[in-house]
N, C-alpha and C positions, 0 to 999 in steps of 0.2 A: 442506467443505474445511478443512483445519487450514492452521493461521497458528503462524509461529512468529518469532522476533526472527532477522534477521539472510535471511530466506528473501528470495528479488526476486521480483517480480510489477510486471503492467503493469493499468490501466486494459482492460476489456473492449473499449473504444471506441479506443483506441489511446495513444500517449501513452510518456514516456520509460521506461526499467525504474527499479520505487523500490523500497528496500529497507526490511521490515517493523521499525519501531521498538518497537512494545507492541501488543499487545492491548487493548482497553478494554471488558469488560462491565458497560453501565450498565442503568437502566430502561430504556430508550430501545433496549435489543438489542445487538449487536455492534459495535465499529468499529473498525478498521484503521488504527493509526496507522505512515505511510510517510515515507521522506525519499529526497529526488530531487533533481536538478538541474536547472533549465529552463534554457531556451536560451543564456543570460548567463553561465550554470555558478555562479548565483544557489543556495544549497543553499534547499530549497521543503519545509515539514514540514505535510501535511494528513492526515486521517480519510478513510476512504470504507467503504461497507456491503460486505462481505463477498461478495457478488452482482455485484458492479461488478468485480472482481480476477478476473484469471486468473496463475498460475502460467506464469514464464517456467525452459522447460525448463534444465536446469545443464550 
């Protein structure tokens, strides 16, 4: 799946739509860095594996 900045995607497992900040290819493989807002409308900035993301249609 291609990743791009600015692209939304959710959590496979469900969870709010976050929008893709960077890319990060390290040793360690791919990660997904997103920013979101959880319930508080708190802005939330986490990594997740690439396998965890699905694409929310536009």
């Amino acid at each position: 799946m291609d990743f791009s900045p600015g692209d939304v995607f959710k959590l496979k497992s469900g969870g709010p739509p976050m929008t893709v900040t960077h890319i990060n290819n390290g040793i360690g493989g791919v990660l997904v860095s997103c920013a979101f807002f959880d319930g508080a409308q708190k802005r939330q900035d986490e990594a997740f594996q690439p396998e965890a993301l699905k694409k929310v249609p536009a």
